[in-house]
Backbone as a ProteinNet text record, in pm:
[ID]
protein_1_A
[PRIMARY]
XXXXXXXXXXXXXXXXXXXXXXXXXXXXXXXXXXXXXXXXXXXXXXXXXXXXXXXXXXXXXXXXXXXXXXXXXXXXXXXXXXXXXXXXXXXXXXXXXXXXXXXXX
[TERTIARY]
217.2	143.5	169	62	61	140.6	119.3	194	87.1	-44.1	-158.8	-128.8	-158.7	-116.4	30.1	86.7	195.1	174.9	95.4	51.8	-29	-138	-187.9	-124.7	-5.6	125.4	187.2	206.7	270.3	184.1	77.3	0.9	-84.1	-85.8	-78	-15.2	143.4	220.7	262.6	181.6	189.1	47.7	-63.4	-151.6	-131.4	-64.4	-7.5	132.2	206.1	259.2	179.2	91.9	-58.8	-63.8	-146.1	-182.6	-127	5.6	88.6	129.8	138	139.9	-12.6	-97.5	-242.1	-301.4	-256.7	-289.1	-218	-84.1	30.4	-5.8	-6.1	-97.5	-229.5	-304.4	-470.6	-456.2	-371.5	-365.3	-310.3	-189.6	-110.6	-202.6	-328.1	-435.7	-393.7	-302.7	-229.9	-336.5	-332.2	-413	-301.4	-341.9	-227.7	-267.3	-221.7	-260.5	-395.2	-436.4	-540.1	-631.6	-698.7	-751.4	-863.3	-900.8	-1034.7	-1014	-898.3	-853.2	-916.5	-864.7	-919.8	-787	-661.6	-643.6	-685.5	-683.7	-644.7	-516.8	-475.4	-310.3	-212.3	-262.3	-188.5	-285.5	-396	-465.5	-487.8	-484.6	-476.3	-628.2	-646	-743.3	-717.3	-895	-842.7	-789.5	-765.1	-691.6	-810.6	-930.8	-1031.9	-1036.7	-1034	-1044.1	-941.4	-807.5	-708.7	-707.7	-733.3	-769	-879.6	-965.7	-1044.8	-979.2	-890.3	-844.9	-709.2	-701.9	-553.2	-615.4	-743	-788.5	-866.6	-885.6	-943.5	-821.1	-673.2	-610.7	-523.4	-566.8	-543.7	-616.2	-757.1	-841.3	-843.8	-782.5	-768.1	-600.8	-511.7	-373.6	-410.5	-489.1	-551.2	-579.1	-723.2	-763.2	-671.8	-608.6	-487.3	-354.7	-358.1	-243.2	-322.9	-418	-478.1	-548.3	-674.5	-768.2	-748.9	-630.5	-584.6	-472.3	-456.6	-408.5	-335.5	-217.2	-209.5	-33.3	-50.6	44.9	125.1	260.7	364.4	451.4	433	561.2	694.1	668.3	851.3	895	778.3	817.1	925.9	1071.3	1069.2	1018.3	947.7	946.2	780.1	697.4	585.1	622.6	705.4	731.6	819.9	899.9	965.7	835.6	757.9	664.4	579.6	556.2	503.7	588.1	758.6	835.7	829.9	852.1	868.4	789.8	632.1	513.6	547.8	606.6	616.9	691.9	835	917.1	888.8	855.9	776.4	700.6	600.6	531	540.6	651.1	712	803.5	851.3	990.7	837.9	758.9	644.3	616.8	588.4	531.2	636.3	751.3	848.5	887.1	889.5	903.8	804	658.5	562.4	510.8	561.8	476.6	627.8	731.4	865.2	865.5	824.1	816.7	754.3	624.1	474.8	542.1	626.3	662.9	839.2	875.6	1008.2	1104.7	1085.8	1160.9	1233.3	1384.4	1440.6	1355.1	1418.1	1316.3	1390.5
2029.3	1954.9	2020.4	2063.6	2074.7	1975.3	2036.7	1934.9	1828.2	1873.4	1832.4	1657.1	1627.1	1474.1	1430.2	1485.1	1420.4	1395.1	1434.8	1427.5	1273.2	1305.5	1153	1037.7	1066.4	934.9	860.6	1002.9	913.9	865.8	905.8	840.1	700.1	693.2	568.8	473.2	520	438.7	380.5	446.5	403	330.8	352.1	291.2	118	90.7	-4.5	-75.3	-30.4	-79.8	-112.2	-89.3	-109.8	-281.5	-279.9	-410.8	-524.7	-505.3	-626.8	-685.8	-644.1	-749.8	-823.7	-751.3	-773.5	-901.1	-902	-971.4	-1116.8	-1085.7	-1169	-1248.1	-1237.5	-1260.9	-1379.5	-1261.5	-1375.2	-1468.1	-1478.7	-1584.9	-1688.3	-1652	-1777.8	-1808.2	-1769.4	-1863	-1782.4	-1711.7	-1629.9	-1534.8	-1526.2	-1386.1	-1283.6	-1135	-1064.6	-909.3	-833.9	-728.5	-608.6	-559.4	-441.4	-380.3	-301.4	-183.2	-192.8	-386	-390	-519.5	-467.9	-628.4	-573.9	-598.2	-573	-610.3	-510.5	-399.1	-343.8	-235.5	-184.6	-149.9	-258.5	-253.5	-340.8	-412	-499.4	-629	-656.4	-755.8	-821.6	-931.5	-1012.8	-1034.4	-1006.9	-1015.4	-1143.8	-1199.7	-1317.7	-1322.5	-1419.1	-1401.1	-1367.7	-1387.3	-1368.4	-1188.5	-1108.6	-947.4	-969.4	-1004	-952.5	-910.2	-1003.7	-1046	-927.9	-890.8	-798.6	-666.3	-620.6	-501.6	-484.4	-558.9	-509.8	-505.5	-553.4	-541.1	-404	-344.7	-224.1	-119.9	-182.1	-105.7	-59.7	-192	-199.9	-88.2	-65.4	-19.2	138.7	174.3	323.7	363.1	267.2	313	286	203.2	273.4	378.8	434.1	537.8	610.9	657.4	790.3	778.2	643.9	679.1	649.7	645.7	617	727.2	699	818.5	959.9	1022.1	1145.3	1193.4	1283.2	1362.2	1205.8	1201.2	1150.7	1086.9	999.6	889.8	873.9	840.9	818	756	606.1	533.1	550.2	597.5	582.5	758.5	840	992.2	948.9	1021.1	1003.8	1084.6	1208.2	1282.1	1194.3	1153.4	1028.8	931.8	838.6	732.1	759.3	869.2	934	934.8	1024.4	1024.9	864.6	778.3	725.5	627.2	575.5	513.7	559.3	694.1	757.9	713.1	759.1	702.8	501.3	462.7	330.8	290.2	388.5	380	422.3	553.1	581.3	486.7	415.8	340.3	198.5	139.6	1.3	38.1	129.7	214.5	198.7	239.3	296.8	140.4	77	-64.4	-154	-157.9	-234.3	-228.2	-42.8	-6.6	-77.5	-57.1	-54.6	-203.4	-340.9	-444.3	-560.9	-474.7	-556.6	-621.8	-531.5	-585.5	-661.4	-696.7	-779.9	-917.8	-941.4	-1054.3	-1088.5	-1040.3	-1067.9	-987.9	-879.6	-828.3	-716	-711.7	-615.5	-415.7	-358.3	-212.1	-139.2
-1645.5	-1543.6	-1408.2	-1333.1	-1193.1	-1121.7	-1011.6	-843.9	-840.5	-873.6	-781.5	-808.6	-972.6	-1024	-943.5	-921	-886.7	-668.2	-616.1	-519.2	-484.6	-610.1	-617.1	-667	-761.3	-793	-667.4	-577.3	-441.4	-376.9	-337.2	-271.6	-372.3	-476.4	-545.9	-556.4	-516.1	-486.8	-330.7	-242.4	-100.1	-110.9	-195.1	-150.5	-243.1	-325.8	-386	-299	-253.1	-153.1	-53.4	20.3	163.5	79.3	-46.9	-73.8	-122.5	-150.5	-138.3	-51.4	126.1	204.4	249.7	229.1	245.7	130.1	46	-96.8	-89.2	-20.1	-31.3	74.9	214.5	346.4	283.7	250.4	195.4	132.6	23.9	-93.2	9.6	87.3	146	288.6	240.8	357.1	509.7	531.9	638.3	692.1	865.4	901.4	934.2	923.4	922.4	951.8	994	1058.8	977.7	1014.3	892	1006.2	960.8	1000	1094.9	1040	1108.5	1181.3	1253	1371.4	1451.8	1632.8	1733	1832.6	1823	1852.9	1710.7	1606.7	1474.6	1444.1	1336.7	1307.7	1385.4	1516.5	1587.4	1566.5	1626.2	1613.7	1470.9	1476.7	1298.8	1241.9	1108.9	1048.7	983.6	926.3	864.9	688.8	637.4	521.5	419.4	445.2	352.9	342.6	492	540.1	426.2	469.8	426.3	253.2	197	30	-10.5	82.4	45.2	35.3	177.6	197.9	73.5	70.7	-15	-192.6	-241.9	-314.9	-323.2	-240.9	-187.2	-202.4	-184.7	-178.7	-319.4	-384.2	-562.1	-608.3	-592.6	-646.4	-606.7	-538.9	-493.5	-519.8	-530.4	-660.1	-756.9	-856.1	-944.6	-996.9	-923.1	-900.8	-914.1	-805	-796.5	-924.9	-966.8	-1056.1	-1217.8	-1240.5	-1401.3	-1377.4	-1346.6	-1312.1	-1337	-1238.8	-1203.5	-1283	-1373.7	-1453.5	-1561.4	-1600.9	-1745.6	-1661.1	-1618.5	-1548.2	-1670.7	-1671.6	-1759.7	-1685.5	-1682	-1626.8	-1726.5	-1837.7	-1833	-1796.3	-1752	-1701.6	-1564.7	-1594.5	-1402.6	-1303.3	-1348.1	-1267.6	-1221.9	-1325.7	-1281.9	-1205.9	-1216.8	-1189.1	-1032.1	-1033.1	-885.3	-805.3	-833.6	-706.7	-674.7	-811.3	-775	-661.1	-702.1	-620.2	-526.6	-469.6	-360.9	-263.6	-299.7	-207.1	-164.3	-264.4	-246.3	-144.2	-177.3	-38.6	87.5	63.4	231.1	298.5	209.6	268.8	308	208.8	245.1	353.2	397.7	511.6	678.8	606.5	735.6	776.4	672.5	747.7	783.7	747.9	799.9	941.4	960.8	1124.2	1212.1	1144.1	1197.3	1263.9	1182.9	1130.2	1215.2	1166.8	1182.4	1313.7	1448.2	1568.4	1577.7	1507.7	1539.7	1488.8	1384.3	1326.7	1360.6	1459.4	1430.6	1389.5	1319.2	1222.1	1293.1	1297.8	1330.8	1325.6	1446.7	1454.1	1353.4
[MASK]
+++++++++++++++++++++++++++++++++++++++++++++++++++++++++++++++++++++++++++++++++++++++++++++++++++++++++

């Protein structure tokens, strides 16, 4: 197997990390930050945006991790990139999101 699949694992796994606070947010009726507030990324979307975007964001880790070459969760060298992307990206929004709610920098 190429690099290339393992490129789209991490980024499957950051784009699956994106929609669990988005998903988690909508269901609990909550508005919460996304792409198409007003600032973008500071201003709150409503929980309905929200429910959409993070379903949007299901559907493109999908994509990158079924779709694209032959995914093996019990591979670690599969399952590494896919965690990896997960961590980068739960690490990115915590910095990012933590100030807006309280949350230590």
């Amino acid at each position: 197997m190429g690099w290339l699949p393992l490129i789209a694992y991490f980024f499957g796994g950051a784009f699956l990390s994106n929609a669990i606070p988005h998903l988690v947010s909508g269901v609990r009726g909550e508005a919460f930050q996304s792409p198409f507030a007003k600032p973008p990324g500071k201003g709150l979307s409503s929980a309905t945006v929200n429910v959409l975007w993070g379903a949007c964001n299901l559907l493109v880790a999908y994509l990158l991790l079924v779709q694209v070459g032959r995914f093996d969760p019990h591979s670690p060298v599969d399952a590494g990139a896919c965690g990896a992307g997960l961590l980068v990206m739960s690490l990115f929004a915590a910095k990012a999101f933590g100030p807006l709610h309280g949350g230590a920098r």
